[in-house]
N, C-alpha and C positions, 0 to 999 in steps of 0.2 A: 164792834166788828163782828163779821159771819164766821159763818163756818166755809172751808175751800171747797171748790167747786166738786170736788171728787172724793171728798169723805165720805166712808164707808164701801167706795168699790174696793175691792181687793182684784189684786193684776199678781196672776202667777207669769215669771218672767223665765223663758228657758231661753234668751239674746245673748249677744255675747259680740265682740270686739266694737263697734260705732254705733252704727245706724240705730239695732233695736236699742242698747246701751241707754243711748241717747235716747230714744224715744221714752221707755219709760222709765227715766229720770224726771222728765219735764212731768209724765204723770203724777210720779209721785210728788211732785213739788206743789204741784195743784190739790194734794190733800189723799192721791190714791194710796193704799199700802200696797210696797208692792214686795215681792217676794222670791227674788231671786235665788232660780234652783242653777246647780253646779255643784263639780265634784273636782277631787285630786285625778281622777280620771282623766276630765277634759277641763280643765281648768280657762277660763279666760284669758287669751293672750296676752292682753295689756295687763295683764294682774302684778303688783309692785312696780309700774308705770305710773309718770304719773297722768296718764289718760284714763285709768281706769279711776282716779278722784275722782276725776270730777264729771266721767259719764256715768258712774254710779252712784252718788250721792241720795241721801232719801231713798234708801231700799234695807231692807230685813235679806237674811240672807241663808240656804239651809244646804249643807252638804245632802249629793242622793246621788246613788249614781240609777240613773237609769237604762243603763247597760245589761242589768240583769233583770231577769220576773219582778222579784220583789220591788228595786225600785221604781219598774214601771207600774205594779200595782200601787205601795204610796204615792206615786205620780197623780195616780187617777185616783184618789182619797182625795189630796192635794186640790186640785181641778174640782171636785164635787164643791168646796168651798168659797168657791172664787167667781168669778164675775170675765174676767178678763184671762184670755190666755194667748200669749204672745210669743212667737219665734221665729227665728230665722234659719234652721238646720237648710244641707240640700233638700233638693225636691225629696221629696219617697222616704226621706228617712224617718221623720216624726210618724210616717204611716207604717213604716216596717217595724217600726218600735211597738207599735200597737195603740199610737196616743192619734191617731188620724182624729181629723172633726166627727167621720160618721161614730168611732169610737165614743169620742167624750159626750157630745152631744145627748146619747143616752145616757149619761151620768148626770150631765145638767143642762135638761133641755133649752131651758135659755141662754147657755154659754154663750160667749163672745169669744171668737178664734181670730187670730190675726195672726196670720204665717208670710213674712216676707223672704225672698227669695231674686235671685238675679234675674233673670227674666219670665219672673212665676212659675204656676201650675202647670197652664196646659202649654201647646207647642211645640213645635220643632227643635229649640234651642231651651227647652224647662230643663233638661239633665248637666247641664253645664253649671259650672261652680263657680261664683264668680263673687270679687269683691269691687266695691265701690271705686278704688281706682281705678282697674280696670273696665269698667264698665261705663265712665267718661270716655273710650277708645270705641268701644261698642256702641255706644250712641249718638256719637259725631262731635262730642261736648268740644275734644280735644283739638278734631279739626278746623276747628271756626274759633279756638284760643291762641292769642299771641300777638305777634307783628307782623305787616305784608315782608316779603320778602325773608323769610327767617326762619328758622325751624319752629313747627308746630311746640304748643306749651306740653311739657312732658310730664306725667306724675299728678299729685293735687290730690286734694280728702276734699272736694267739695261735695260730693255724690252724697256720701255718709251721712252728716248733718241735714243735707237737706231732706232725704229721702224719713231719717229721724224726725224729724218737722211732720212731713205728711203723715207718719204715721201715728203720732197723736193727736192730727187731723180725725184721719179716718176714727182713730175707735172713739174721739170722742162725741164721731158722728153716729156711732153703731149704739154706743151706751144712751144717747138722745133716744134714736130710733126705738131701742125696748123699752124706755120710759113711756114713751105714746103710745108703742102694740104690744108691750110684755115679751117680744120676739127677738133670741138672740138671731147669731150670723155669724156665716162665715167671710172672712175674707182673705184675697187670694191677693199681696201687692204683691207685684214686678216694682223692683228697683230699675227697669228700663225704662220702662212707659215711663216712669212718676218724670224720668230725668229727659225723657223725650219731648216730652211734654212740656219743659221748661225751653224749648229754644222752638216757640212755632214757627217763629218766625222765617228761620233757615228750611223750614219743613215746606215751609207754606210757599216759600219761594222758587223749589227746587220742583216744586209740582204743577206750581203755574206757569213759570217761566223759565223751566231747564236751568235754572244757575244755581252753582253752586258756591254755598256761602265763602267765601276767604278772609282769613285772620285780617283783625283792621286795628291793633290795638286799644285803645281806647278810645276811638272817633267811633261816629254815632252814623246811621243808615241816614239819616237826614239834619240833622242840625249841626250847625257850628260856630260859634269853637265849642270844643267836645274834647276835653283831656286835661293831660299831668300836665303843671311846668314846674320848670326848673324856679325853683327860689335859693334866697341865700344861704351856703349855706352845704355841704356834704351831704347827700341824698337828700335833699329836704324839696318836698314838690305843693302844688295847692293845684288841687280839683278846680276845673271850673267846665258848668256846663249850662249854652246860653238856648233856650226853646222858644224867644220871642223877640218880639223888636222893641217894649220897652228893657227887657233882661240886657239886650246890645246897646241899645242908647246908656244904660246905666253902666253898663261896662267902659263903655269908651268914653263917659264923663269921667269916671274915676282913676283912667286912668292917663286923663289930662289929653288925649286925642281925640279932640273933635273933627281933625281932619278924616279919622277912620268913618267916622259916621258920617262925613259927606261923600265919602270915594265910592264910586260907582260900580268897583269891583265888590263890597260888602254890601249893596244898598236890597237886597233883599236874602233872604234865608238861602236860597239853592245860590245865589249867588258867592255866600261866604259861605257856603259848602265847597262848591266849587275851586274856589281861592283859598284854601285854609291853611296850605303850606306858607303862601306869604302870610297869611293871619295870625297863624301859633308864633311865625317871627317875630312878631310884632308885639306881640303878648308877653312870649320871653322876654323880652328885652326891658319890658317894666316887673314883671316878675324876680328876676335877679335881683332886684335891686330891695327886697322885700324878706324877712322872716316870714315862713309859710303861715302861722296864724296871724300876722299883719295884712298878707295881703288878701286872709279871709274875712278878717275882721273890716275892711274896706272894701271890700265886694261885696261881704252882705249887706251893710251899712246902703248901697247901691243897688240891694237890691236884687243881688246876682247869685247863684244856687253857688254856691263850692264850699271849700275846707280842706282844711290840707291834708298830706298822707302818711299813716304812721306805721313806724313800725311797732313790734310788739311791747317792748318798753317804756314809750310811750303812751299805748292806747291803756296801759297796768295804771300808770302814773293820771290818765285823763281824769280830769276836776267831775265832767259830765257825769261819766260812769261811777266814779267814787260819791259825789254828791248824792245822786239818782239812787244810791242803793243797791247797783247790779252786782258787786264782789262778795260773798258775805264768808267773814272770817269761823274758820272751822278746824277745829283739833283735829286731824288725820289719826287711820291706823297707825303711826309708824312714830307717834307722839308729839311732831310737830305742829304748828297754827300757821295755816295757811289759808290765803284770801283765792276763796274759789269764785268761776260764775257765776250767775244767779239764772234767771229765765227775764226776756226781754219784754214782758207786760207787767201791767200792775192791776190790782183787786182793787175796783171802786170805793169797794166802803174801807179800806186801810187793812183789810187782813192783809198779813204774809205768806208768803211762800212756804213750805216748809223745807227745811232746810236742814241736813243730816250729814257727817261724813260719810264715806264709801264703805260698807261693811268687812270686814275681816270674813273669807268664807266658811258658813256653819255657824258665824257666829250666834247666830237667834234658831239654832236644831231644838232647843229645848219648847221656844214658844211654838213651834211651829209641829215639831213631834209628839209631844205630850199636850199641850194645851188646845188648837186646831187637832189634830186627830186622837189626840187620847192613847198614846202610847204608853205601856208601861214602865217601870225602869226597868223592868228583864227583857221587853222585847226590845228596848231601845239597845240597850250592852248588846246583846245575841247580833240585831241588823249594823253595828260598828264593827264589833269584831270578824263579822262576815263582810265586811266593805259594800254594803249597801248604803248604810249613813258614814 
């Protein structure tokens, strides 16, 4: 087995509740060290949550407040060492603190900056504070979520992870980048764009054709059947989603209606579009009579895309996920063993992940004080007792 793909960057981390959280976690699970700076000052919201397990897992960890000179000057010692520097404060603040890109960048010319923010740097709307809920409201995620007729879906953390995702996209396309030119970079994400940019579709439609999108549940802009059904059973549903005409012939074999597959009301795509209210009837009515992984285990057998739908106790208990490796059991701060996430890809040659519980804050001041910048023990006491460490 190798070495992880990110061993030996170091990621100074100044994130904090989801998104960055999340972002570099997944780095460091790829092999990066990463370095999470925070104080009793402004401590992590989710801290003794248990959100903060498991978006911090695989990170070092060093009290600083950088609220005063000194910790902003260790700040920028800190940064001279590192590879990677990550944040998400408001706009203007990283730069009133004194730690702006044009700042560090003289420290280490080929820094890597990654500062995300609600709707970025520049702009009309860059001053506004904003978190990932809200910001599904702001970018129309919300109005085009739900059922016709009903009130729009309200609340949701999907913004957060996903915008997480992109951003160990990006730097580990910036980290690429200076491997080929030696050239770090800045980079400026909007948590808008990333999430705008996830529904073109609505975008692309309101520009060409004045409409504007409307919640459809779980039916699909063009194919059908396209959704939940009832199985047997107290909430218990099975996915099914059909994008072709043998996917529909295999569906209506298996479920012993061959009559559907000659009725002239289904006999082409936009036609069982069109008709899908009487269609989902029809569907139900063999669905009930089914345990949800019965009736997927015989739809896929046919050939037909679905699966059923879980809640969270379930998807804990899933054979796939368990078998596959994605949980991995981890001693917590707080002295329990609990079976955390893992990250959704695997390493060709069988390396793992690396994998750590969530650090206690400060807990690694010593490696990071004394060992990375060479503190002494008096200067170290003198910057505690003055609440800078």
């Amino acid at each position: 087995m190798g070495n992880l793909p990110l061993e030996g960057v170091r990621v100074i981390d100044f994130t904090w509740i989801i998104a960055g959280p999340t972002a570099t976690r997944y780095l460091g699970m790829m092999g990066a060290e990463i370095i999470k700076v925070g104080s009793a000052r402004r401590p992590d919201p989710s801290y003794r949550g248990h959100a903060f397990q498991a978006y911090n897992q695989s990170k070092l960890s060093c009290a600083l407040n950088i609220s005063k000179p000194q910790g902003v000057e260790l700040a920028m010692r800190l940064i001279g060492t590192a590879d990677v520097v990550m944040e998400n404060f408001a706009v203007g603040v990283f730069e009133r603190l004194g730690l702006g890109y044009d700042t560090i960048v003289a420290e280490r010319p080929d820094i890597i900056m990654v500062s995300s923010s609600g709707a970025g740097h520049t702009g009309p709307d860059k001053d506004f504070v904003a978190y990932g809920s809200l910001l599904q409201y702001y970018t129309g995620w919300n109005s085009i979520s739900g059922y016709p007729d009903r009130e729009p879906i309200r609340g949701g953390l999907w913004a957060d992870p996903w915008v997480g995702l992109e951003l160990v996209m990006v730097t580990a396309a910036a980290l690429n980048h200076r491997t080929i030119t030696g050239e770090g970079q800045y980079v400026d994400f909007s948590m808008a764009e990333a999430l705008s940019a996830s529904i073109p579709e609505a975008l692309l439609d309101f520009q060409m054709n004045h409409r504007l999108k409307q919640p459809m549940g779980n039916r699909d802009d063009w194919w059908a059947p396209h959704g939940v059904y009832h199985c047997k059973g107290t909430d218990r549903w099975v996915a099914i989603s059909v994008t072709s005409k043998e996917e529909w012939l295999g569906l209506c074999r298996v479920m012993g209606r061959d009559d559907l597959a000659r009725d002239p009301r289904f006999a082409s795509a936009t036609e069982r579009w069109t008709n899908q209210q009487e269609l989902d009837a029809a569907i139900t009515e063999w669905t009930l009579g089914l345990e949800d992984y019965k009736a997927m285990r015989l739809l896929q057998g046919a050939g037909v895309p679905s699966g059923p739908t879980l809640d969270i106790s379930r998807v804990f208990h899933e054979p796939q996920l368990r078998e596959g490796g994605y949980f991995t059991s981890l001693q917590t701060s707080d002295g329990e063993t609990r079976d955390l996430p893992g990250i959704g890809w695997r390493f060709g040659d069988g390396t793992q992940p690396y994998a750590a519980a969530a650090p206690e804050p400060g807990q690694d001041n010593d490696f990071v004080y004394r060992e990375l910048l060479g503190l002494s023990d008096t200067e170290l006491s003198r910057l505690t007792q003055e609440q800078v460490i």
